[in-house]
C-alpha positions as CSV (number, residue, x, y, z in Angstrom):
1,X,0.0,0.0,0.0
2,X,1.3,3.4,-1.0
3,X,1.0,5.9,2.4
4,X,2.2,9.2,3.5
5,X,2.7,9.9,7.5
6,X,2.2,12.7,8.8
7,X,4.4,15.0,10.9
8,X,2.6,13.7,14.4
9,X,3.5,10.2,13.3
10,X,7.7,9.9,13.7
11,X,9.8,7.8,12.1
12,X,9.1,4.9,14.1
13,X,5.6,4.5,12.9
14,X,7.1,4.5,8.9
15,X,9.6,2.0,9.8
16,X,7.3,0.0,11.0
17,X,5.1,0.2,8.2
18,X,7.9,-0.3,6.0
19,X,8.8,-2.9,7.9
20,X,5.3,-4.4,6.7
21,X,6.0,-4.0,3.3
22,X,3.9,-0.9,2.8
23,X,5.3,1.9,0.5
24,X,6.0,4.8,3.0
25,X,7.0,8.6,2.2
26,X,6.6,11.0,5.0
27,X,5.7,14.7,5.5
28,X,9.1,15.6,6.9
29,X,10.7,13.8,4.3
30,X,9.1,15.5,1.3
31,X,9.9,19.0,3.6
32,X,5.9,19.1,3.8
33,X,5.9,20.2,7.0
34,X,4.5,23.9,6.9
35,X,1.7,22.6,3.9
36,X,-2.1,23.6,4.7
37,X,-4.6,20.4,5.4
38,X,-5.5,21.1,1.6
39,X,-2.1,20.9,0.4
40,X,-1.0,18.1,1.6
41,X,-4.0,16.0,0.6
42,X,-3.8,17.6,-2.8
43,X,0.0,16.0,-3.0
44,X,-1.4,12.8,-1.7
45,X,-4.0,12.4,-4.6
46,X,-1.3,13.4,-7.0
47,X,1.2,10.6,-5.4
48,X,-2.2,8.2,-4.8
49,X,-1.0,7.6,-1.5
50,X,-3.1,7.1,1.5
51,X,-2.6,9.4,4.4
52,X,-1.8,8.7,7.5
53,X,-2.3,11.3,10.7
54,X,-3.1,12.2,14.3
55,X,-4.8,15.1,13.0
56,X,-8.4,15.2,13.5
57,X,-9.2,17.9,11.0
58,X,-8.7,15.3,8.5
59,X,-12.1,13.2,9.7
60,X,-14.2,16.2,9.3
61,X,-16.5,15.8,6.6
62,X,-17.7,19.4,6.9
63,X,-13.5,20.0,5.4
64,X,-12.8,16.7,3.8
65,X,-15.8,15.5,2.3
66,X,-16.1,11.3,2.0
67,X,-17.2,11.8,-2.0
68,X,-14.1,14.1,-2.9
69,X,-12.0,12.9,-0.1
70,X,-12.3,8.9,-0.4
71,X,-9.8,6.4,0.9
72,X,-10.0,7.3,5.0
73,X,-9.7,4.1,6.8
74,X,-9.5,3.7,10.8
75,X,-7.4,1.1,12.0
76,X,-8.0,0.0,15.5
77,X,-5.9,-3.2,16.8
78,X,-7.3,-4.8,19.5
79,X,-5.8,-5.8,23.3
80,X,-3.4,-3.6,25.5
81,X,-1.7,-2.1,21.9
82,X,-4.7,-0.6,21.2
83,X,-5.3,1.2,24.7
84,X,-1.8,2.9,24.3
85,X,-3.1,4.2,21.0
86,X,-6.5,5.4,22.4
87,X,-4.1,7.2,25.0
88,X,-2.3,9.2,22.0
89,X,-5.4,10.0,20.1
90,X,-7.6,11.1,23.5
91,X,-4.7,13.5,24.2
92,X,-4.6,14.8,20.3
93,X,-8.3,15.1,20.1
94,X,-8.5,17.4,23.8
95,X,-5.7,19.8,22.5
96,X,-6.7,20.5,19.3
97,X,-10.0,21.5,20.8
98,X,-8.3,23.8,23.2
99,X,-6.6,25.2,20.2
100,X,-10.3,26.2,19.2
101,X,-11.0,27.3,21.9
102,X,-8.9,30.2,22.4
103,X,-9.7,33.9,21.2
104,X,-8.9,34.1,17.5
105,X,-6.8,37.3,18.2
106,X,-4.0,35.5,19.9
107,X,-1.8,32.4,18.8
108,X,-3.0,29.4,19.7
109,X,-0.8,27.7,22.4
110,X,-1.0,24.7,24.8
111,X,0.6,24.3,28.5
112,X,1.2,21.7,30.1
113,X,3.2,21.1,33.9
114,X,6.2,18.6,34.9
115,X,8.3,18.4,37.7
116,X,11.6,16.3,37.3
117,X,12.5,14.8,40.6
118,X,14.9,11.7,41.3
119,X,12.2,9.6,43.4
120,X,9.1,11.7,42.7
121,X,8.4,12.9,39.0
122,X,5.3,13.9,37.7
123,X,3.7,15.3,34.7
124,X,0.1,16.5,34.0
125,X,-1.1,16.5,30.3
126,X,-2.3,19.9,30.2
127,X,-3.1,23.4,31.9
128,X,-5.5,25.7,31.6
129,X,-7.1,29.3,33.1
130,X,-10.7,30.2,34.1
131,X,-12.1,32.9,33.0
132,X,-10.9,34.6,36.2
133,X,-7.6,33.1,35.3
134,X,-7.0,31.1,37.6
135,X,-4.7,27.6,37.1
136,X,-6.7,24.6,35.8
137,X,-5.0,21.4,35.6
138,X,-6.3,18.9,33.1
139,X,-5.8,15.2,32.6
140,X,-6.8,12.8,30.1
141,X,-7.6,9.1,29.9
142,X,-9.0,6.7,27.3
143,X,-11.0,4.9,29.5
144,X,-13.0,5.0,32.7
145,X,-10.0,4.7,34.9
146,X,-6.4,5.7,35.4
147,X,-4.1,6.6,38.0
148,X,-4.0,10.7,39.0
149,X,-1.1,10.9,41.2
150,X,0.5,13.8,38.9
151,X,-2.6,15.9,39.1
152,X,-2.8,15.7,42.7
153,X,0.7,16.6,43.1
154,X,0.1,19.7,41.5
155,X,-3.0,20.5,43.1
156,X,-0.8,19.6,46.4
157,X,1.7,21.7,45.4
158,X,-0.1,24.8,43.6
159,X,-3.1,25.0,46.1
160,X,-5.3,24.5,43.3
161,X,-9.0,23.9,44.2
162,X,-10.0,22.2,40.9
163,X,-8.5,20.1,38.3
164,X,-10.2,18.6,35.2
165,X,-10.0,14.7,33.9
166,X,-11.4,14.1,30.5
167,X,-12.2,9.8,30.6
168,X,-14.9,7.8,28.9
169,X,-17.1,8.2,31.8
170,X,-20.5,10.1,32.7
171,X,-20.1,13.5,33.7
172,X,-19.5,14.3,37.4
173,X,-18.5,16.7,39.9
174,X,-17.4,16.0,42.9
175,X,-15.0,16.1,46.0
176,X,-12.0,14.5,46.0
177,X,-9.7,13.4,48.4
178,X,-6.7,11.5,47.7
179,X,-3.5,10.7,49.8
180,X,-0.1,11.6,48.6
181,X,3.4,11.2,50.1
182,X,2.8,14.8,51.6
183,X,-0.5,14.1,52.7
184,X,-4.0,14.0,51.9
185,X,-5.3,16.2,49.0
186,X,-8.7,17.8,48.9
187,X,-9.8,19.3,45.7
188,X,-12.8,19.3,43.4
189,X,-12.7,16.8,40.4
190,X,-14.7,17.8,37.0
191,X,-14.6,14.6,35.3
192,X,-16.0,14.5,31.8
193,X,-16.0,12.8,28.8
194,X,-13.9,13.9,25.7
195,X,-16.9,15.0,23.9
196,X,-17.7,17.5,26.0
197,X,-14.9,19.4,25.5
198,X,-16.3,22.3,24.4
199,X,-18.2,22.7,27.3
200,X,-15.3,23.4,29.6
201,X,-15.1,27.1,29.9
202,X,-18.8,27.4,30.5
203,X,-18.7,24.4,33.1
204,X,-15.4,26.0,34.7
205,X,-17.5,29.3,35.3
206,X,-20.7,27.7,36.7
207,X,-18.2,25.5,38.9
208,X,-16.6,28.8,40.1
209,X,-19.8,30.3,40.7
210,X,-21.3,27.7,42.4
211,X,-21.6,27.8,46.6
212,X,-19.1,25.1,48.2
């Protein structure tokens, strides 16, 4: 099969589909990099290669319709593999949103918080303001479940009183209290699923506004 990877793909995702058999060029490769969505597909067409991307501009039928556009496919591989890969794509799919969802007068941009420490590292996926700009710390999960220890190490940390996980759960609110090496941490969890998304900002003002 004749493909073209994306930028968001590395190199390790066209060895291993050359490693398949399958005829790989890359964005990087062909210096692509800086091509609008409508460019690139216009070279794949030319090249009739398939490609392949993170992006999820690419699904949107609204931009890329299926009768002009033909020749998406979705893969999805079963097992533990596949969870990994939900992982990646959950993540993609949260920060191109917050891309949209800032003011169109400044550049987009995305934060996120680490702390490098020899026994105790953490990392959380992203952060965010209120509108009274106040620190939001965001994490994202493919499923229903997963560990929060980085989130509640910043909250410990930064005295934050909320923090945001985007899972495949039901929406909820509630208090949370975890213990950490430091001590217990009290805070209140906005959990929600990933298509909600665009809900955020107004949900982060009712929270705010809210009595506790």
């Amino acid at each position: 099969m004749r493909l073209k990877l994306d930028e968001n793909l590395g190199q390790r995702g066209a060895d291993l589909l050359r490693a398949a058999g399958h005829d790989v060029a890359t964005v990087a490769d062909q210096k692509l990099c800086s091509s609008s969505d409508r460019e690139l597909v216009a070279v794949c067409q030319r090249e009739q290669r398939g490609l392949v991307t993170l992006d999820l501009d690419f699904a949107n039928p609204l931009l890329f319709p299926p009768h002009r556009y033909a020749g998406m496919t979705e893969i999805d591989r079963p097992g533990e593999l596949n969870l990994v890969n939900n992982g990646t794509l959950a993540e993609q799919f949260i920060g191109q949103h917050f891309h949209r969802l800032q003011p169109p007068h400044r550049a987009p941009e995305l934060h996120y918080w680490a702390r490098e420490a020899r026994s105790s590292s953490a990392a959380v996926d992203f952060v965010i303001s209120d509108d009274s700009r106040r620190v939001v710390p965001v994490e994202v999960k493919a499923g229903s479940t997963g560990s929060l220890r980085s989130l509640q190490i910043m909250v410990l940390e930064k005295s934050l009183p909320r923090a945001v996980k985007f899972c495949s759960s039901p929406p909820s609110v509630f208090k949370e209290t975890r213990g950490t090496v430091k001590g217990p941490v009290e805070f209140e969890l906005i959990s929600l699923p990933h298509y909600l998304v665009q809900q955020l900002p107004r949900l982060l003002s009712v929270s705010r506004e809210r009595p506790r």
